[in-house]
C-alpha positions as CSV (number, residue, x, y, z in Angstrom):
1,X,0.6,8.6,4.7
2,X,0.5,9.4,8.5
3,X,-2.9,9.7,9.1
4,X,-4.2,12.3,11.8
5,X,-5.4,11.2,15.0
6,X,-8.5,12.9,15.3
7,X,-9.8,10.2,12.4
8,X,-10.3,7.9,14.9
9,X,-12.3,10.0,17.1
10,X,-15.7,12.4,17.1
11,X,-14.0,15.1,18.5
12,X,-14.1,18.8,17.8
13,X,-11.7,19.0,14.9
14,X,-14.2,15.9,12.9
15,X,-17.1,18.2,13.9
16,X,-15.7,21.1,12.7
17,X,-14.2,19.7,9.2
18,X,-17.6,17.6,8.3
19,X,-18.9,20.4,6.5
20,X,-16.0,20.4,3.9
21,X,-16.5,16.4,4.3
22,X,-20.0,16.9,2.6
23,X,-17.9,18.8,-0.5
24,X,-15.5,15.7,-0.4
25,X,-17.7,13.0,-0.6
26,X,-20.1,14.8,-3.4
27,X,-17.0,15.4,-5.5
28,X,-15.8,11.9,-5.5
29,X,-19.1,10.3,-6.4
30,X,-19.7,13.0,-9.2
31,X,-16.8,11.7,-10.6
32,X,-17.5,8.4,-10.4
33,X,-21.4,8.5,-11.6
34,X,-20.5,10.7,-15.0
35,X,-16.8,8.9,-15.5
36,X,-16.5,6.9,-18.9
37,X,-14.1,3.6,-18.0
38,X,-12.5,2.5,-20.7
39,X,-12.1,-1.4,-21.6
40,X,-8.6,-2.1,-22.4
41,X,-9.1,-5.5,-23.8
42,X,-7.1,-7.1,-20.2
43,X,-8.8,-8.4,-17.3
44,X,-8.3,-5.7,-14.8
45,X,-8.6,-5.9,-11.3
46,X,-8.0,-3.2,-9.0
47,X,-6.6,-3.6,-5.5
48,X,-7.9,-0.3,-3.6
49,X,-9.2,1.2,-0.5
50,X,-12.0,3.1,0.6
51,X,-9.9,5.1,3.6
52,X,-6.9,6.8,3.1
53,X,-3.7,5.9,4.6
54,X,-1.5,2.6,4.0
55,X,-3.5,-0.3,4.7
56,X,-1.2,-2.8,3.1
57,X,-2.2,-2.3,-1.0
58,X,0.9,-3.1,-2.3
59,X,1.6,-6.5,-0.6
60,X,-1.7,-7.7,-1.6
61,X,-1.1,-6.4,-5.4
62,X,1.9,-8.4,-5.6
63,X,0.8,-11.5,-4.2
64,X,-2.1,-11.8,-6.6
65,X,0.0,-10.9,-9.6
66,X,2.1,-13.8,-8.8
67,X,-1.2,-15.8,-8.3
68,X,-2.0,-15.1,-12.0
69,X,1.9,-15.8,-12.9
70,X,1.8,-19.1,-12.1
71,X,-1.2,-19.7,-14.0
72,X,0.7,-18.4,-16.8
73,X,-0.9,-15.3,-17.2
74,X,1.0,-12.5,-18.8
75,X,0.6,-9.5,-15.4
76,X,1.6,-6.1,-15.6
77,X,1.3,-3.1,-12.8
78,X,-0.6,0.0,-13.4
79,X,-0.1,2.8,-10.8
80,X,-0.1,6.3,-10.3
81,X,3.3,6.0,-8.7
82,X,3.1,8.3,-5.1
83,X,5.5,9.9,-4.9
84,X,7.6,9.3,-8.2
85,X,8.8,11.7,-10.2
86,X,7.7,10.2,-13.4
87,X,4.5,9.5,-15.5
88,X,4.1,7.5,-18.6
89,X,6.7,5.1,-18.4
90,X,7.7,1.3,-17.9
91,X,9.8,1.1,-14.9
92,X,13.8,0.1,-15.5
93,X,15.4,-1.0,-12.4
94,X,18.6,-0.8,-13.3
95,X,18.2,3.1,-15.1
96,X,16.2,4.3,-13.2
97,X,16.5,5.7,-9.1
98,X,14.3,4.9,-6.3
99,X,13.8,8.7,-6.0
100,X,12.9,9.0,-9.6
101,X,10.4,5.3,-9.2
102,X,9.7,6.2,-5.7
103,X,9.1,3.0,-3.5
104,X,5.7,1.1,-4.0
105,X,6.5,1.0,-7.9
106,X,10.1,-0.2,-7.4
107,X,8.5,-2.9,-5.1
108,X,5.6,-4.0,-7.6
109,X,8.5,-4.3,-10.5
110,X,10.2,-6.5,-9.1
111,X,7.1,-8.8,-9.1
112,X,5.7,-7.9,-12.7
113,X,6.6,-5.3,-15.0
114,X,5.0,-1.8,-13.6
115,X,4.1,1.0,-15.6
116,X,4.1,4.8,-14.0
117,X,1.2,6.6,-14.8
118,X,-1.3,9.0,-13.3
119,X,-3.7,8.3,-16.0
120,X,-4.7,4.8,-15.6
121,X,-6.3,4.7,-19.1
122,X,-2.8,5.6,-20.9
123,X,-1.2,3.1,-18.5
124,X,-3.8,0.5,-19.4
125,X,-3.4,1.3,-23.2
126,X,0.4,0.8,-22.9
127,X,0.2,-2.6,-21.1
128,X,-2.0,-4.2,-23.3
129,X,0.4,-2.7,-26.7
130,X,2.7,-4.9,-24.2
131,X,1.2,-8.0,-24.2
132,X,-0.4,-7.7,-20.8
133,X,-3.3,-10.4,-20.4
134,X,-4.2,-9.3,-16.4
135,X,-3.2,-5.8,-15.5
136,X,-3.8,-4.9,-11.4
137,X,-3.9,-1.1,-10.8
138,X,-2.5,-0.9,-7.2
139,X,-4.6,1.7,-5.8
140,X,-7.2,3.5,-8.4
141,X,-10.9,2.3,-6.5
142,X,-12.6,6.2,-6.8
143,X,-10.3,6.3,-10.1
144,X,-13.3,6.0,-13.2
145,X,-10.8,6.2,-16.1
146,X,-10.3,2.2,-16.5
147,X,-13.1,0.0,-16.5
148,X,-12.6,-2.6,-13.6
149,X,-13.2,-5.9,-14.0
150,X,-13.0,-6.7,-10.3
151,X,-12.2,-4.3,-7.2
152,X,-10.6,-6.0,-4.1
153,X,-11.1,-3.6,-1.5
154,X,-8.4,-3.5,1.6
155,X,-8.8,-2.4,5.0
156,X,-6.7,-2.1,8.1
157,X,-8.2,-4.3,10.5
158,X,-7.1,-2.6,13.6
159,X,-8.7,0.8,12.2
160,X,-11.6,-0.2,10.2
161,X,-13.3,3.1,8.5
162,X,-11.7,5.1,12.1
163,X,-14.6,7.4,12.6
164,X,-16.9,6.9,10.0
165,X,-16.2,10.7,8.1
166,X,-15.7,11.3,4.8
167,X,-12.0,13.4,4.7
168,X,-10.6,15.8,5.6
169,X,-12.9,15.5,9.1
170,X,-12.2,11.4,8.8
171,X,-10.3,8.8,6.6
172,X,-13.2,7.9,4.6
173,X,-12.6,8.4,0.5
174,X,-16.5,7.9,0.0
175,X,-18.9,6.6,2.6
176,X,-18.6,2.9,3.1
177,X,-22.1,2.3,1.8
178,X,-20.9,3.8,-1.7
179,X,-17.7,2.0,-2.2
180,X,-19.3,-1.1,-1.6
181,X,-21.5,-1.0,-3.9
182,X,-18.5,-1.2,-6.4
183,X,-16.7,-4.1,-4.4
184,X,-16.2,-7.3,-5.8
185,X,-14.3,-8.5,-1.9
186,X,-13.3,-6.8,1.0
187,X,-10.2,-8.2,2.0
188,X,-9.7,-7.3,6.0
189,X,-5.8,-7.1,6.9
190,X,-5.0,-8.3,10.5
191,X,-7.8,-9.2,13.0
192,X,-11.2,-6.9,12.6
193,X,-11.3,-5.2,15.7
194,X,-14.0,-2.9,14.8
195,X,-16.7,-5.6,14.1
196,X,-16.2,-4.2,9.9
197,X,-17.1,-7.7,8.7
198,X,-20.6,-7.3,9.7
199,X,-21.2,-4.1,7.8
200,X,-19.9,-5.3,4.3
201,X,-23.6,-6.9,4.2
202,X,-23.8,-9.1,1.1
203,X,-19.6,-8.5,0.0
204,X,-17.4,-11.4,0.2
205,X,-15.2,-11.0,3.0
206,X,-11.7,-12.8,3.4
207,X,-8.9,-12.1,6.3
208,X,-5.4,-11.4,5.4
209,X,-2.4,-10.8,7.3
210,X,1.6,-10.0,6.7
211,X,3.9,-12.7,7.4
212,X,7.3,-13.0,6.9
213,X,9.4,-14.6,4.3
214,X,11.5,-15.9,6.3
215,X,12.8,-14.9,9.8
216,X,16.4,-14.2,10.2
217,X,15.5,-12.1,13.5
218,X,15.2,-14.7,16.5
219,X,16.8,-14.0,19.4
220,X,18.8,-11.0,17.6
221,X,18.3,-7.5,19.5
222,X,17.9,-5.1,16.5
223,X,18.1,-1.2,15.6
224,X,14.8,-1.1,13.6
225,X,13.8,2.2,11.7
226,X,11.4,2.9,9.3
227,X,9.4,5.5,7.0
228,X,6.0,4.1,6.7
229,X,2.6,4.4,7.6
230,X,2.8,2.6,10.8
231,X,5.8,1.5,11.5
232,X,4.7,0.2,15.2
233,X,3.3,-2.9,13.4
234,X,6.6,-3.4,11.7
235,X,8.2,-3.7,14.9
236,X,5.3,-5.8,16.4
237,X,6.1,-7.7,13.9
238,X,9.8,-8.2,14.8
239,X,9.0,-8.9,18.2
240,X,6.5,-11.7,17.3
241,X,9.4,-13.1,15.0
242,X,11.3,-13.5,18.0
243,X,13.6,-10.7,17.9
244,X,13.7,-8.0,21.1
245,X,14.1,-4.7,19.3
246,X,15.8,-2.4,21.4
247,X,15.8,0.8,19.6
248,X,13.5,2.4,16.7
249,X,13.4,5.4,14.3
250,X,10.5,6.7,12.8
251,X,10.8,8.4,9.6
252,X,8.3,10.7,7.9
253,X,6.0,7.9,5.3
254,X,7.5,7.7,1.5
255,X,11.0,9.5,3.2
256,X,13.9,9.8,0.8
257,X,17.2,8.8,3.0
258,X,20.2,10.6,2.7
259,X,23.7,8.8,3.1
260,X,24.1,11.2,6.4
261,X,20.7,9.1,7.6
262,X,21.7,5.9,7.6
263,X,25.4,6.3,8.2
264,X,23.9,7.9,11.5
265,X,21.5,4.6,11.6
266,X,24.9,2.6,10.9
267,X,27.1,4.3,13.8
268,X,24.6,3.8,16.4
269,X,23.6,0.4,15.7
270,X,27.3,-0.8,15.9
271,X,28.2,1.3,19.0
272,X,25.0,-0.2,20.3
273,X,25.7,-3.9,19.5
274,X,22.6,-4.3,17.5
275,X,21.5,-5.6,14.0
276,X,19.8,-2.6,12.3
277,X,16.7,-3.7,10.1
278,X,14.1,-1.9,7.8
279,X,11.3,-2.8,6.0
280,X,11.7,-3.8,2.2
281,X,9.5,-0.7,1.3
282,X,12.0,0.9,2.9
283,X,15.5,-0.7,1.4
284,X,14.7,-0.7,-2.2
285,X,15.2,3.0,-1.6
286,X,18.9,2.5,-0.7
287,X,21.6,2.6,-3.0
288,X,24.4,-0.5,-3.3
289,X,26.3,1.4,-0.5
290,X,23.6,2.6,1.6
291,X,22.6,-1.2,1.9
292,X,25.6,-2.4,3.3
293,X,25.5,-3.9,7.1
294,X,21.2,-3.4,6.9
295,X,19.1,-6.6,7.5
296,X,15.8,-6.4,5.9
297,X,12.4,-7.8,6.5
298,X,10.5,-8.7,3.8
299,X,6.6,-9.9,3.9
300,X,4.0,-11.2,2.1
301,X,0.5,-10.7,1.5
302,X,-1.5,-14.3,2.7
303,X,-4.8,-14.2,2.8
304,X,-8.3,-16.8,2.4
305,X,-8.6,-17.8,-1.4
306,X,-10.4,-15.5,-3.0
């Protein structure tokens, strides 16, 4: 999700959509306070947010599911699946599409087996008929249909809770105050430039950052395009691995690439001399042939033991 400038400041538009904010925030914490979770019989923990936009979820998802795999642990996924275009099912890799999956469930299942479902309660029931002994809904914090048996709560360092609002006149899902008193840890992505640490009052805090798997990119001057969130801290992140990226194309977030796309990407990387690279949230949306002659960069989620 590209989220709108004006979240970040206390500007005329925020001032103008706080009433409908008031709606918003009443909603979600209705919801919540008269919401029956149900206990699955798995230890659940949910990886969530209390803004909206990416704040890096997914990555952290997967790297504490394969925390619990090498303790032996049986993990599965629960998610609603943005952007997919099914519900209630166990994701196949090899049947199924990325356009059908869409991206963050294709990435979680090839981690842990992932199951597609807006209702996180059918989800939940499914695993555990499974064999699921830890279950990690990626996304899901304001979601009261699954008891939770801990909530990691993620935020972007860089942006913190932006301007404080309650959408649509900020990011804010609930005020901060609310969602963390349902925190077990706040896990801060990147360095905390907006001082968020200290306003988590008696939730553990832990740091976390992206780093890459391995870096192929060096020395390499690179085509790098993209259809996330913010895809200026993938190519940061290129640059700090060495490599001097040249060009970049910004896609809309969750895009689905047509062959035209990246046989346009292809032709102007090779006429430029340059090694075109995506992200991985990015290439497990590209068929076998669509991959061809694409570099990828894939992360991981590190952050203090929590």
């Amino acid at each position: 999700m590209k989220t709108p400038k004006f979240w970040s400041e206390n500007g005329f538009l925020a001032n103008v959509l706080t009433p409908l904010s008031y709606f918003y925030g009443a909603a979600t914490q209705w919801r919540i306070k008269y919401g029956k979770p149900y206990k699955c019989g798995a230890y659940v923990i949910c990886v969530g947010n209390i803004t909206a936009g990416g704040v890096g979820k997914t990555p952290v998802a997967m790297a504490l599911a394969e925390k619990y795999l090498k303790m032996g642990k049986k993990v599965f996924f629960v998610t609603r699946g943005y952007k997919s275009k099914l519900k209630n099912v166990v994701v196949d890799l090899e049947k199924m599409t990325a356009e059908e999956t869409g991206d963050e469930a294709r990435l979680l299942a090839g981690v842990a087996p992932t199951i597609i479902s807006p209702d996180r309660k059918w989800g939940a029931v499914r695993a555990v008929e499974m064999g699921a002994e830890v279950i990690i809904m990626d996304d899901g914090f304001q979601n009261p249909r699954l008891y939770k048996d801990e909530c990691y709560v993620v935020f972007d360092g860089s942006v913190g809770v932006g301007n404080g609002r309650i959408i649509p006149a900020g990011p804010l899902r609930e005020t901060l105050e609310d969602g963390l008193k349902r925190a077990s840890k706040v896990l801060i992505m990147g360095e905390d430039l907006t001082g968020l640490k200290e306003r988590c009052g008696d939730v553990p805090v832990y740091s976390g950052r992206l780093e890459a798997q391995k870096n192929e990119f060096a020395g390499k001057k690179v085509f790098a395009f993209a259809g996330i969130g913010h895809p200026e801290k993938f190519y940061k992140t290129l640059n700090d691995l060495g490599a001097e990226v040249i060009k970049t194309k910004d896609f809309a977030d969750h895009y689905t690439y047509q062959s035209e796309d990246i046989e346009k990407l292809k032709e102007e990387a090779k006429a430029a001399g340059l090694m075109l690279v995506t992200t991985e949230k990015d290439f497990v949306k590209l068929d076998k042939k669509m991959r061809e002659g694409i570099e990828v960069l894939k992360v991981r989620a590190v952050f203090d033991e929590a």
